[in-house]
C-alpha positions as CSV (number, residue, x, y, z in Angstrom):
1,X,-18.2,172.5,-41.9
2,X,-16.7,176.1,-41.7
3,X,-18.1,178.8,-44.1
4,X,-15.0,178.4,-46.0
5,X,-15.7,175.1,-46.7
6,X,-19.7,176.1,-47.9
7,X,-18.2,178.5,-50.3
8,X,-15.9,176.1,-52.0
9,X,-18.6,173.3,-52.3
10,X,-20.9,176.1,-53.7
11,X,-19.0,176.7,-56.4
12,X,-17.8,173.7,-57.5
13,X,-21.3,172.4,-57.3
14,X,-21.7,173.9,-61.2
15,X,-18.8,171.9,-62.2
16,X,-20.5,168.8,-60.9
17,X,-23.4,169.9,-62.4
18,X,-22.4,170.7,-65.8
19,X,-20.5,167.2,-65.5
20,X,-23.4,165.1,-65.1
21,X,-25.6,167.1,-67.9
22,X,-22.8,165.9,-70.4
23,X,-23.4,162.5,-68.8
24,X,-26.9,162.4,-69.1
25,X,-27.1,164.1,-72.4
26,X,-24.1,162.1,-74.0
27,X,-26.1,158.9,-72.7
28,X,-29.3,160.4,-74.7
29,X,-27.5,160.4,-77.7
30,X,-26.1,157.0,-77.5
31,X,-28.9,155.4,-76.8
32,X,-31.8,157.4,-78.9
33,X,-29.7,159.6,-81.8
34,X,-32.4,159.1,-84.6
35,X,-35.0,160.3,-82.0
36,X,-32.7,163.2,-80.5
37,X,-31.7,164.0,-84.2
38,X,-35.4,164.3,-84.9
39,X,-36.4,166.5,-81.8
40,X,-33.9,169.2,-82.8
41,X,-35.5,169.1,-87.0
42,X,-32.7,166.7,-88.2
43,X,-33.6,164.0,-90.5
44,X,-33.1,160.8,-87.9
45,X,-31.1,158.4,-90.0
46,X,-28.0,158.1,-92.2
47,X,-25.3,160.6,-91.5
48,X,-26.9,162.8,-88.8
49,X,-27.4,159.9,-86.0
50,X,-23.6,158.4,-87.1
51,X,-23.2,162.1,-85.7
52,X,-25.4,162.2,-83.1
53,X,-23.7,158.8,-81.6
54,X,-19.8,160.4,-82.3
55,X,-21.4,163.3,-80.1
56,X,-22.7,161.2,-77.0
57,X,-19.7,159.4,-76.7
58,X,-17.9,162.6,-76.3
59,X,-20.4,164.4,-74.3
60,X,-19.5,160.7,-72.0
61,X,-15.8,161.1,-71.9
62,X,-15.9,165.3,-71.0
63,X,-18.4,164.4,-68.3
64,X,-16.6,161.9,-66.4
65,X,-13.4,163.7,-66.7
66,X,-15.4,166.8,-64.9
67,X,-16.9,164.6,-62.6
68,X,-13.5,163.1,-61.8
69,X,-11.3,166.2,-62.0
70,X,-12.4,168.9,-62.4
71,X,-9.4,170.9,-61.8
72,X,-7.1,171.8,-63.8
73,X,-9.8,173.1,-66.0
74,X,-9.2,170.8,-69.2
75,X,-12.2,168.8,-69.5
76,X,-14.3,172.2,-68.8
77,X,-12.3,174.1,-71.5
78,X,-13.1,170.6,-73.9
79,X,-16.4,170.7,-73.4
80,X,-16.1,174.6,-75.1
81,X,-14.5,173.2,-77.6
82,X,-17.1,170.9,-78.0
83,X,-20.0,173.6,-77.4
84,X,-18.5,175.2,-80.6
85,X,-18.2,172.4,-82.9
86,X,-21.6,171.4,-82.4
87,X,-22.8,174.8,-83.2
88,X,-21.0,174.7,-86.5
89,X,-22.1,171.0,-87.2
90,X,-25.8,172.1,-86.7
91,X,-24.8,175.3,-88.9
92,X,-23.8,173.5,-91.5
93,X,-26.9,170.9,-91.2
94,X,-29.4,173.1,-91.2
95,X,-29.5,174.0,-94.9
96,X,-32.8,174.9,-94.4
97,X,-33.0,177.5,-91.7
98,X,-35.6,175.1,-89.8
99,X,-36.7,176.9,-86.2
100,X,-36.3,173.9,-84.4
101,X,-32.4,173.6,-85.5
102,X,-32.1,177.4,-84.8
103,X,-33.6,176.6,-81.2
104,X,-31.4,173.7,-80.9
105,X,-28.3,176.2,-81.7
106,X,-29.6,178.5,-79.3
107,X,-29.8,176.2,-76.3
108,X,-26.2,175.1,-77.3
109,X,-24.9,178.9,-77.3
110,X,-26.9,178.9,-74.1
111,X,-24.8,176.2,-72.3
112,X,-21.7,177.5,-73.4
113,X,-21.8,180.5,-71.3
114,X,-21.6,178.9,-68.1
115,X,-18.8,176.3,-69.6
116,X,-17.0,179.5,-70.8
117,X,-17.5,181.2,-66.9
118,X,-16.5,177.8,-65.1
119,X,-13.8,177.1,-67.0
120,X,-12.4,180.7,-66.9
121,X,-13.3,180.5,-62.5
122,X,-11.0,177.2,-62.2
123,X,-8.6,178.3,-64.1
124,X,-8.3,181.3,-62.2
125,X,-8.3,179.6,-59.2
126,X,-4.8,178.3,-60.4
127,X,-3.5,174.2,-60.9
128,X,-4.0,171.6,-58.2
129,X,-1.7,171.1,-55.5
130,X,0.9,168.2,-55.5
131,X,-1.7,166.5,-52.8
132,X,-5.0,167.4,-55.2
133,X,-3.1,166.0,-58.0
134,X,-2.5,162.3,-56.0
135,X,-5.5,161.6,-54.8
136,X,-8.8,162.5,-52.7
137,X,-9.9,164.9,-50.0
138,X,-12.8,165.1,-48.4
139,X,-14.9,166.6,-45.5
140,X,-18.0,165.8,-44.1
141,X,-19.5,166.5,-40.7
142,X,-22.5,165.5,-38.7
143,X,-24.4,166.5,-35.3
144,X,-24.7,163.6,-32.4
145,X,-26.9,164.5,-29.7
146,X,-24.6,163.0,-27.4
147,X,-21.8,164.9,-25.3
148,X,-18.3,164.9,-26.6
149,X,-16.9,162.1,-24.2
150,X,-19.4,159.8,-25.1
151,X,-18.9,160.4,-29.1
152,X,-15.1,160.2,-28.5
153,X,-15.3,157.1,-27.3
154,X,-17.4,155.6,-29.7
155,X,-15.1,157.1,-32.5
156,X,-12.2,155.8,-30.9
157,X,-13.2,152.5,-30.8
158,X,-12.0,151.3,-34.3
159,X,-13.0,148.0,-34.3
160,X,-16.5,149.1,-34.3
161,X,-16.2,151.0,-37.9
162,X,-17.1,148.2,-40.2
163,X,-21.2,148.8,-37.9
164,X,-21.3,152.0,-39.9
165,X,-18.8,152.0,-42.3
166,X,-20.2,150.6,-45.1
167,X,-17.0,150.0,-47.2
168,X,-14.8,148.5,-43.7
169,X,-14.6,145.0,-43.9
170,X,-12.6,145.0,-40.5
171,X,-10.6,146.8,-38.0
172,X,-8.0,145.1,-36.3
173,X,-6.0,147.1,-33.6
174,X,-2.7,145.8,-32.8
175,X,-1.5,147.7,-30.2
176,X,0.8,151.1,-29.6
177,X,-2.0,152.9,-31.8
178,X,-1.8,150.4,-34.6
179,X,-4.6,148.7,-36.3
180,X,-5.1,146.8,-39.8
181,X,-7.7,147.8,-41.9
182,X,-9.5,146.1,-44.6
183,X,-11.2,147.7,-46.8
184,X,-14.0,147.4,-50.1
185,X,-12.9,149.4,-53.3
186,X,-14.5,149.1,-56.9
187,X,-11.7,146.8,-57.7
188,X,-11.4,144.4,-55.1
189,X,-10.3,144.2,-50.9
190,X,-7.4,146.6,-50.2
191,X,-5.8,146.8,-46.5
192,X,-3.2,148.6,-44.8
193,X,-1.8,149.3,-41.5
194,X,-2.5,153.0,-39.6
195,X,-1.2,154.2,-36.6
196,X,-2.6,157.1,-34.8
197,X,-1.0,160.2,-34.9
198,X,-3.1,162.0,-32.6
199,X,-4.8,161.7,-29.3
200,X,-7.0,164.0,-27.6
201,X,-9.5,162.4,-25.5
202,X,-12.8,164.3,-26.6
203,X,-11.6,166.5,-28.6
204,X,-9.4,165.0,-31.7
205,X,-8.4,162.0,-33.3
206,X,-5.5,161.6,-36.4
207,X,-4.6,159.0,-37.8
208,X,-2.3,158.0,-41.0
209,X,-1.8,154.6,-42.9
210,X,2.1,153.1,-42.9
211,X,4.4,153.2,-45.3
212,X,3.6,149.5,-47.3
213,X,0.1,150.5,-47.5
214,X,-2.0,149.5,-50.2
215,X,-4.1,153.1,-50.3
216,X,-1.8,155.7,-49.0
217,X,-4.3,157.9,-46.8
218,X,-4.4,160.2,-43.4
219,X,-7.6,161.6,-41.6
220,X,-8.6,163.7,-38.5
221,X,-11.4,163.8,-36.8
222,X,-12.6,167.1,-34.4
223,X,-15.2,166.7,-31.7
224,X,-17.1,170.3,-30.7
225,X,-19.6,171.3,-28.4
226,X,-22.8,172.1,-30.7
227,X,-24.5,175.5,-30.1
228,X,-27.5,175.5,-27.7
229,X,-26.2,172.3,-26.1
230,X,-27.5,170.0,-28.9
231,X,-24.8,167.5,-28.4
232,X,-21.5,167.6,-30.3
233,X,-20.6,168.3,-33.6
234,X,-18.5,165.8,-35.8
235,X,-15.6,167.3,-38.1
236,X,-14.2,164.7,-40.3
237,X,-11.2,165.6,-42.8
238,X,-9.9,162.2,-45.1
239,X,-6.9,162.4,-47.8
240,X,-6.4,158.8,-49.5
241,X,-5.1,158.0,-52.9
242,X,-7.6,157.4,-56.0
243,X,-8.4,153.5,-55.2
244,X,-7.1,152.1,-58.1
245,X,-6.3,155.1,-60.2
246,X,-8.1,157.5,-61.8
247,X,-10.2,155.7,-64.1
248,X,-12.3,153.2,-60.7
249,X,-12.6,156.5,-59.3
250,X,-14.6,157.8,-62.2
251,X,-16.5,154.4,-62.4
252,X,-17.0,154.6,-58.7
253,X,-18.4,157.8,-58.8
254,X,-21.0,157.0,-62.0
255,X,-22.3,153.9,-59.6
256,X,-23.1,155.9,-56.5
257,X,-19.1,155.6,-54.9
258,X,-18.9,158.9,-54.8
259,X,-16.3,159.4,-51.6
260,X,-18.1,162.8,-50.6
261,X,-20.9,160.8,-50.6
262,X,-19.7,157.4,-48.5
263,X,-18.4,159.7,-45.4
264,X,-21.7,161.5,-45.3
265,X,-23.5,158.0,-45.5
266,X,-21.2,156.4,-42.9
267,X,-21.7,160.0,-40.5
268,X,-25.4,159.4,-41.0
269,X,-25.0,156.1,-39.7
270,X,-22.5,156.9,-36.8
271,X,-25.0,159.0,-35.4
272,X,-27.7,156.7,-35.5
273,X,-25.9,154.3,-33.7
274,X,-24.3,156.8,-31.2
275,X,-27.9,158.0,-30.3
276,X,-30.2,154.7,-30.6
277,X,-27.8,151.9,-30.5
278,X,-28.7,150.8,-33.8
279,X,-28.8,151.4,-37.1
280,X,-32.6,151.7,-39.2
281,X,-32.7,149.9,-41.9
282,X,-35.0,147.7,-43.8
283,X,-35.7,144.8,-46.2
284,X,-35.7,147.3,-49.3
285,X,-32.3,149.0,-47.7
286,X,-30.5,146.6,-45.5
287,X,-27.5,148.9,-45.4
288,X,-29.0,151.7,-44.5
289,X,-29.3,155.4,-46.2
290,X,-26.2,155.0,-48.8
291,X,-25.8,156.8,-51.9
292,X,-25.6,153.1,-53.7
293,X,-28.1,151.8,-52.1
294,X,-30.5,154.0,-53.7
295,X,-29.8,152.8,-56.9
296,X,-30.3,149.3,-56.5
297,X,-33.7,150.1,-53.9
298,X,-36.5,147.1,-53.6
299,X,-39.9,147.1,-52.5
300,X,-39.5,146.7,-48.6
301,X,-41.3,143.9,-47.2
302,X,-41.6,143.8,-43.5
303,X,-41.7,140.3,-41.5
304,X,-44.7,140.7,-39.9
305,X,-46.5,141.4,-42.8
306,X,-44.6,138.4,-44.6
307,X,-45.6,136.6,-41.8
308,X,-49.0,137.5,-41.8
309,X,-49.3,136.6,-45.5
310,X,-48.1,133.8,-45.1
């Protein structure tokens, strides 16, 4: 990944992270307002967690609308909106002039200067393009300590994805650089056929999906010499529609689907199997390193000791 590209993430990485603190402090206030309430010098019952609850839920909505889109600026520029009536509903409940409520107001006016500067940065940085507003981009890239011929081919052999592809059912190729995909989404199997729009043997592969496709989408992938001779370096650029729509893709991302995520998972495994010939994984994690996977995590229990036990 270019320094270009480092920038960008840098920067939007506030956005992400001021999406999932609305997340996790919308799902604080759901789940525990009379507690919350309390914490900040509220009385816990009555009116102030009916409040408290009205306030998650929106904290909810603003951060999966960040986490989802983030550009145009909207759900930052709510969650100002939101920064200030909370300041004025904690004005007008503190009566009292209790120092707790006054620290809770301060952490609030705290927060809503970087909302304020984010928002202002994205909206600055002008609307989305036609292609940002349909659907997904993403890059990801990876180091294989094997030469560029050798990952070529191991790219270029399609059928092979679903080894390290976590979300590939299976590839079928068809001939003429064709092939039939089927693929996982939060919804349900989706397929499609792609033909390949470029060929360069170790260097570069395109591809795009057909025009009946299920999930419009296109890709490249660039193989470079790494520097000091440590094998090649693996450039992948993906454009696909939201699977689904908007809304699965916010779900997808709250589960562990983020696509940012998947690629870099599936690159982790593609380099495992380009340099071993397999792929480590274990009873706790039989798909490997994945984003999702470490959410639903068990105890490992390796055969031999199983064995052994037994």
């Amino acid at each position: 990944m270019d320094g270009k590209d480092r920038h960008g993430d840098a920067k939007s990485a506030l956005a992400r992270g001021l999406g999932w603190f609305s997340v996790g402090l919308g799902v604080a206030q759901i789940l525990a307002p009379r507690g919350l309430a309390r914490t900040i010098g509220l009385r816990g019952g009555g009116t102030h967690g009916v409040v408290m609850r009205i306030m998650g839920l929106r904290e909810v909505a603003q951060g999966l609308g960040i986490l989802a889109r983030p550009r145009p600026a909207g759900w930052l520029w709510s969650r100002v909106a939101g920064d200030v009536v909370d300041l004025v509903l904690l004005a007008i409940a503190d009566s009292r002039r209790r120092p707790r409520v006054g620290a809770a107001m301060a952490a609030v006016a705290g927060v809503t200067v970087p909302d304020v500067l984010e928002s202002l940065r994205l909206s600055r940085d002008g609307e989305p393009t036609p292609e940002d507003e349909r659907g997904v981009r993403v890059k990801a890239s990876t180091t294989v300590r094997r030469t560029r011929q050798e990952v070529y081919e191991h790219w270029r052999n399609f059928e092979s994805f679903p080894q390290f592809m976590a979300h590939v059912e299976s590839v079928e190729e068809l001939g003429e650089g064709r092939s039939r995909w089927r693929v996982k989404s939060p919804t349900g199997t989706v397929e499609w056929e792609a033909e390949i729009a470029a060929d360069v043997p170790g260097e570069t592969i395109s591809w795009r999906s057909m025009p009946d496709a299920d999930v419009e989408n296109s890709g490249a992938v660039r193989f470079v010499d790494a520097p000091l001779g440590r094998g090649t370096e693996v450039h992948v650029d993906l454009r696909y529609d939201h699977l689904a729509g908007g809304l699965a893709a916010i779900v997808a991302k709250v589960v562990g689907e983020d696509p940012e995520q998947q690629v870099k998972d599936d690159l982790r495994r593609f380099k495992q199997l380009v340099e071993t010939g397999e792929i480590v994984v274990s009873d706790g994690s039989p798909e490997g390193q994945s984003a999702r996977r470490q959410l639903l995590q068990k105890a490992a229990n390796p055969k031999s000791l199983a064995g052994a036990a037994r």
